[in-house]
N, C-alpha and C positions, 0 to 999 in steps of 0.2 A: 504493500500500500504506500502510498505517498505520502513522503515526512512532511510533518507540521513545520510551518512558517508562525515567525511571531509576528502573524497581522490578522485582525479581526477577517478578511474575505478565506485564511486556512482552517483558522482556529475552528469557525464559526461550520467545517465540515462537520465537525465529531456529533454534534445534536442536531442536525436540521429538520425543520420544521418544528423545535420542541419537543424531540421528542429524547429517549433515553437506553440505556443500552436494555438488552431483554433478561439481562440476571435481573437486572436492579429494576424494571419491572415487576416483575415475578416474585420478589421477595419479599415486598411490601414491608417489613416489621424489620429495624434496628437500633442496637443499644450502644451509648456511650455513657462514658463516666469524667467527670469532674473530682479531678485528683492530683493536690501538689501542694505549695507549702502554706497556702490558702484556707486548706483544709486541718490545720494546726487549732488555730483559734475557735474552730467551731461553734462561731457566729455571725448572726446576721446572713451573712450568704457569701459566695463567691467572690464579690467585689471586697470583700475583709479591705485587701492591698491598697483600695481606693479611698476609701471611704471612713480609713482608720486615721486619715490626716486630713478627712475633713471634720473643723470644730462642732460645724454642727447638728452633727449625726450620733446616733448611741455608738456607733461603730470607735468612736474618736473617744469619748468617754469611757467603752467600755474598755477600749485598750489601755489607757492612761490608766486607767484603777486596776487594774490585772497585771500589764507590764512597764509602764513607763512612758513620759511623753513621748510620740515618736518623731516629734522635732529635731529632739535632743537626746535623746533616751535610747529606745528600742524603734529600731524602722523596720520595715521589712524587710530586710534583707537578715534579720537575724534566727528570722524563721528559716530561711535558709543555710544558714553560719551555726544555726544553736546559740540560746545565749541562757538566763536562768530569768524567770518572771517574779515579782513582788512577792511570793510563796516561796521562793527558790526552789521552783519546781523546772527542772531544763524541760526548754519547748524546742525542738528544732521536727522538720520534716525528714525523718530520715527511718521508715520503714525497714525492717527486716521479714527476710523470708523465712517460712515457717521451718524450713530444715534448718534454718537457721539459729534458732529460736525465737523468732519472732511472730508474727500475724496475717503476712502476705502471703497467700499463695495463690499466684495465676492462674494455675488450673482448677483451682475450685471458682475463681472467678467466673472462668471458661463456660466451665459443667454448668453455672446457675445460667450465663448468659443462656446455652445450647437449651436447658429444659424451657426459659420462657417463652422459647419460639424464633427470637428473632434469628434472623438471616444475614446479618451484618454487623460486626461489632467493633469497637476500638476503642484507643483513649483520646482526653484531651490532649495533647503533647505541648499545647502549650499553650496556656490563657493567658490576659493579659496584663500579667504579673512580670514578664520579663525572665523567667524560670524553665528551659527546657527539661523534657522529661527522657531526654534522649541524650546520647554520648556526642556532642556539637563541638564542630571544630569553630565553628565561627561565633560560638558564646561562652565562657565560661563559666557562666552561669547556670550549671548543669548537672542532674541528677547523676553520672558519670563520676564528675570531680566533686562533688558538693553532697552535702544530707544522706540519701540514702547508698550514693556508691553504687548504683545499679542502672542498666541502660530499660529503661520501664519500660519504654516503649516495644523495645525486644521481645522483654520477656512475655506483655501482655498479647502482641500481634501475634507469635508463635505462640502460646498457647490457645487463643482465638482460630487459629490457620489447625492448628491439630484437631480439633471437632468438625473440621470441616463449610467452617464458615468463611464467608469475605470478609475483609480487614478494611475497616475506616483509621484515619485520622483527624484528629478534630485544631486547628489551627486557628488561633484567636489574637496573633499578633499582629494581626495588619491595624486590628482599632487603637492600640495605644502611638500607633506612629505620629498622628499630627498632635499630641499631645492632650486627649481628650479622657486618658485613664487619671493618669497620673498629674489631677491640674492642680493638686497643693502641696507635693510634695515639695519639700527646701531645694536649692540649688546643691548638686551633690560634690564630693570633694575629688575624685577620682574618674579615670575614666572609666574606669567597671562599674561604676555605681552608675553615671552617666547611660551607660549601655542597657543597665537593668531597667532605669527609672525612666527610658527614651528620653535623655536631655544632649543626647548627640545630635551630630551634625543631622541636615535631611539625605545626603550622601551617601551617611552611614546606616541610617534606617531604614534608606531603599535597599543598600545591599546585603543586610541585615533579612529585611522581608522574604527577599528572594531565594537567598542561599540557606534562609533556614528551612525553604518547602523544598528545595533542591535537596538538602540531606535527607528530609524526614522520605522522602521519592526516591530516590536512589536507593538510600539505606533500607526500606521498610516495604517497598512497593507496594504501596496500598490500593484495594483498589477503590475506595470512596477517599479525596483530599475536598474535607471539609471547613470552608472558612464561614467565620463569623463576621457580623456586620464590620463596613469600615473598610472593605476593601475600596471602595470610593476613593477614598483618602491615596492610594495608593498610585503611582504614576503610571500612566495608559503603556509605556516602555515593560515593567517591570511586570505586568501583568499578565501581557500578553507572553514576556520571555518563562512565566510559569506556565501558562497553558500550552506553549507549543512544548516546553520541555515535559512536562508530566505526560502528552499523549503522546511524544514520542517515544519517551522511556517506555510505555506499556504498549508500543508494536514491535521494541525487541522483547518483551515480555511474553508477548501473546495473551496480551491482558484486554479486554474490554470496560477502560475506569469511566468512572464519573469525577467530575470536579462541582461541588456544590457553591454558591455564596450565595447572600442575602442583598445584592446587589453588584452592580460594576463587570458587569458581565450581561453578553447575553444570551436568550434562551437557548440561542442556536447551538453554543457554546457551552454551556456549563447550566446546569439543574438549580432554580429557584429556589431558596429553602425559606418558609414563615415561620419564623418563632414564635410558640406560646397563641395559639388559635386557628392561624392556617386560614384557607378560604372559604366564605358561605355559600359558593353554589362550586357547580363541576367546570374546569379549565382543562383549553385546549392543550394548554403546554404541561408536560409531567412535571409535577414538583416533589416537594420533600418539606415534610414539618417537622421542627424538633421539639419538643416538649420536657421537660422534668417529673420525675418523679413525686414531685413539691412542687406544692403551689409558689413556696416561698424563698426556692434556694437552690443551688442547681449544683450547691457542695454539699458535704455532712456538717451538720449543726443540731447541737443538742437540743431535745425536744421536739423536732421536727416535726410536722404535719405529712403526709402523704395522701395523696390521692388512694379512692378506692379502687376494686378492679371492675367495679361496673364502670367508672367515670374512662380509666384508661380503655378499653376493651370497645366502647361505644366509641371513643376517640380515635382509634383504630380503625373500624368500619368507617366514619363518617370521613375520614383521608381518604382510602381507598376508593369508596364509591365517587367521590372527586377528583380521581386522577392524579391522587400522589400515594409516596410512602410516609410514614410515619418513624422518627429517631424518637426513640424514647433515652434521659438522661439520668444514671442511678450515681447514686453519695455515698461513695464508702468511706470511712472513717480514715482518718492521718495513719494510724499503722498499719493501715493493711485492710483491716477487718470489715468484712461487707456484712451488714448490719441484719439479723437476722430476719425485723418484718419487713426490709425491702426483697429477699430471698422469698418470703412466703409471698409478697406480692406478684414476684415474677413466676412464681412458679401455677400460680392461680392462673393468670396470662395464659402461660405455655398449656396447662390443661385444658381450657377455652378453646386455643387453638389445635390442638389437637383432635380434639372431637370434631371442629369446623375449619380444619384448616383447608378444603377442598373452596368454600366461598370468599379464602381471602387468596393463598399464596397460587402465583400462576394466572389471576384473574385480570379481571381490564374492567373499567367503565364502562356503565351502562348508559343509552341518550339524555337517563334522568338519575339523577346521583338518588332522591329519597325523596320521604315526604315526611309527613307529621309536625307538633307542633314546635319540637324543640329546636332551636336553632341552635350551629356550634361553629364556630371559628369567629375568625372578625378582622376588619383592616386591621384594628391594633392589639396589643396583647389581651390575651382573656385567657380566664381558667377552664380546665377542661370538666364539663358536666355529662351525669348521666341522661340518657333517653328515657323516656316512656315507651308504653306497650302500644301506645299509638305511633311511633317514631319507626318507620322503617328506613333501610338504605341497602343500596344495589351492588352487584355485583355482576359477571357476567365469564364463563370460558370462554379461553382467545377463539375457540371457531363458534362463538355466538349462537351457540344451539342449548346452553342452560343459564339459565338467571336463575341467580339467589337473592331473595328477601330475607334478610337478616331485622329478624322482631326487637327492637330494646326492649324488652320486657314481654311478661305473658299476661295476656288481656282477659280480664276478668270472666267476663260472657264466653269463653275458648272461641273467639272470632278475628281471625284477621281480614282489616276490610283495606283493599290494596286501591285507594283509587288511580293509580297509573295505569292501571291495567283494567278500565272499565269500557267497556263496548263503545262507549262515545267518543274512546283514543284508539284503539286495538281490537283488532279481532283476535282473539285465542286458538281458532279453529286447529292451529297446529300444536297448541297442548297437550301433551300426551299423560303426563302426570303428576301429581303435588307431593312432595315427601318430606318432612321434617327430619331434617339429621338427628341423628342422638349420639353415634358416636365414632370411631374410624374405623373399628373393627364389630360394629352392631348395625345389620340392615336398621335404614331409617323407617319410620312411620307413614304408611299412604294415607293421603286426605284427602276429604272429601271438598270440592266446591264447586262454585256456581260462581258466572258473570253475569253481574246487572249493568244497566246503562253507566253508573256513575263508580261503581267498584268492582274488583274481584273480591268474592269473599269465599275464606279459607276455611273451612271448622279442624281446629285443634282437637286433640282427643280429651277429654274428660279430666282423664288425669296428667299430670306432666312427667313425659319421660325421666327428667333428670332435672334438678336444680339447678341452673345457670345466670349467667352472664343475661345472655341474649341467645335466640334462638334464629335458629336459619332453615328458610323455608328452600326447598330446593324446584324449580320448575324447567320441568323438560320439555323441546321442544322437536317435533319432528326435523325441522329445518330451522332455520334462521331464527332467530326472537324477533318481534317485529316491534317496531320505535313509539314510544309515546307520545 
């Protein structure tokens, strides 16, 4: 095939028309995690590094009462360096592996990702803290040389690539370049502190940007390179020489990747991704939502709130049936340890899916993503909620001869009443039969129903097969499904 050019008329081959490669189609459901020296403090959220020097925030207060101004005192950087806090309790970010004696072990991380289903996994490798979590030559600010001594991202990609899954990377350093993380921190004294806190040249920040997704590509061959918002900020030179490098790297690969952002790209090019809502109706162009585990926090933080698995699970379907996938983001703890009700949460997920994984993984958009009254996504951030049993969404196999209706809920009356599908859009005539899944390895339920002008309606059995999430109704066609 023909090498990429760094010019939007090459780049812009790899997606055209919007569209995405057919793994990453097919796999709908991926995990990442928020993990480094951020997650030390275990509060507040993610932004700790930001937010702990501004005055007036709890984040700024709490640190001052716990470890010291960090004007003057303890800055971030000692999260990384280790230093002792007002208890003289040493805080540094430096994990050990559990042969080790410590709490880390990758491969259990692996094993939890593999049971909840998703198809894609990886780590952050670097938020916008200035901290790689990778062995960087062009940072020395690095899990490598610094805190834990370990190339993380190695260890977590290869144990993720040994289940059999595709490997992301999640890249967050493009937003603190124009200086937008980092906007109270003091003038720093060094040029590694400089380097850390982005108060270098803009020179050094472009080639900083660049060579650190050149190593994480090279080193890691991932095949999802995930950026956070901010690539904007980033020079149209510097952007494009990452997209033609990353697709060229993965045609001596024999890799089919994606390259995600949140802007500064486009669809032709590289995969939309919405944070925290996603879109309210179905788009032409395939996307990508990442969502957290937490409403509140997209690290580990004591006491934390989590979402249920009806609220994720319905959030799942409602991407899907709109023409994306869904990244979900989990919190494991500063040493290692992946918290055990985010473990049962994933594993509820992976159950779910299991029984229904036929209506989500492999699937495509239907002409009507759903109906019902709940609305979910939004131009701006919003939290992920549960459906109702009035709440359906669509699904469909790539040769268009089965729809699934996935039910939020089981409706009281045992009636599903599907108005997309009522004689005044659709004739059914090629219907052949209705089946309630129940589970992968259990024939489903035949049902009975009838089209009126204004719905199809289903009758459920009496009793419910299983207690669930959501339920998914399965309908076959002789031919083709025909359009609402």
């Amino acid at each position: 095939m023909e090498r990429y050019e760094a010019t939007w008329e090459s780049v812009n081959r790899h997606n055209p028309g919007g569209t995405a490669p057919e793994w990453f189609m097919d796999a709908k459901f991926g995990i990442y995690f928020h993990w480094g020296p951020y997650s030390v403090p275990a509060f507040g959220c993610e932004w700790y590094a930001k937010w702990m020097y501004e005055k007036e925030t709890e984040h700024y207060h709490h640190h001052v009462d716990t470890y010291g101004d960090p004007m003057t005192e303890w800055g971030y950087e000692k999260f990384i360096l280790g230093d002792y806090d007002r208890q003289g309790n040493w805080k540094q970010f430096a994990p050990k592996l559990k042969k080790d004696g410590g709490k880390f072990d990758p491969d259990e991380w692996a094993e939890i990702i593999k049971e909840s289903g998703a198809r894609f996994a990886g780590p952050a490798a670097e938020h916008c803290d200035g901290f790689s979590n990778w062995n960087s030559k062009c940072n020395e600010w690095n899990s490598v040389k610094l805190g834990p001594k370990m190339d993380l991202v190695a260890l977590l990609t290869d144990a993720i690539k040994r289940k059999g899954l595709k490997t992301l990377i999640s890249m967050h350093h493009q937003y603190s370049v124009n200086g937008e993380y980092f906007t109270d921190v003091p003038p720093q004294s060094t040029e590694s502190l400089k380097k850390l806190f982005y108060q270098n040249d803009w020179e050094d920040k472009m080639y900083l940007y660049l060579e650190k997704l050149k190593e994480v590509i090279d080193g890691y061959q991932p095949d999802v390179v995930w950026q956070d918002s901010g690539v904007w900020n980033i020079d149209e030179k510097e952007r494009l020489e990452f997209l033609a490098h990353y697709y060229n790297r993965a045609l001596e690969w024999g890799k089919d990747v994606v390259a995600t952002t949140k802007g500064g790209m486009t669809n032709d090019c590289s995969v939309q991704d919405y944070e925290r809502g996603g879109p309210t109706d179905l788009l032409e162009n395939y996307y990508l939502t990442d969502d957290s585990i937490s409403p509140h926090t997209w690290c580990y933080t004591e006491n934390m709130k989590l979402y249920t698995s009806c609220e994720l699970i319905h959030s799942l379907m409602d991407h899907i049936s709109k023409n994306g996938n869904f990244l979900l983001n989990v919190c494991p703890m500063a040493d290692g340890t992946f918290p055990e009700n985010q473990k049962e949460l994933l594993r509820k997920v992976g159950a779910w899916l299991r029984r229904n994984g036929e209506a989500v993984y492999g699937t495509r958009a239907w002409n009507v993503y759903g109906e019902g009254p709940t609305q979910m996504g939004s131009d701006h951030f919003s939290d992920m909620i549960a459906g109702t049993a009035e709440d359906i969404r669509f699904t469909r196999n790539k040769e268009n001869t089965v729809l699934y209706a996935t039910i939020l809920g089981w409706p009281e009356n045992g009636q599903v009443k599907i108005k997309s599908l009522g004689s005044d859009k659709v004739s059914l005539d090629d219907l052949t039969q209705a089946v309630l899944l129940v589970d992968e390895n259990i024939q489903g339920v035949l049902l009975n129903y009838v089209q009126e002008k204004e719905e199809l309606i289903i009758q459920l059995p009496k009793q419910k097969p299983i207690e669930q999430e959501a339920y998914v109704i399965k309908l076959d066609f002789k031919e083709r499904i025909p359009k609402s």
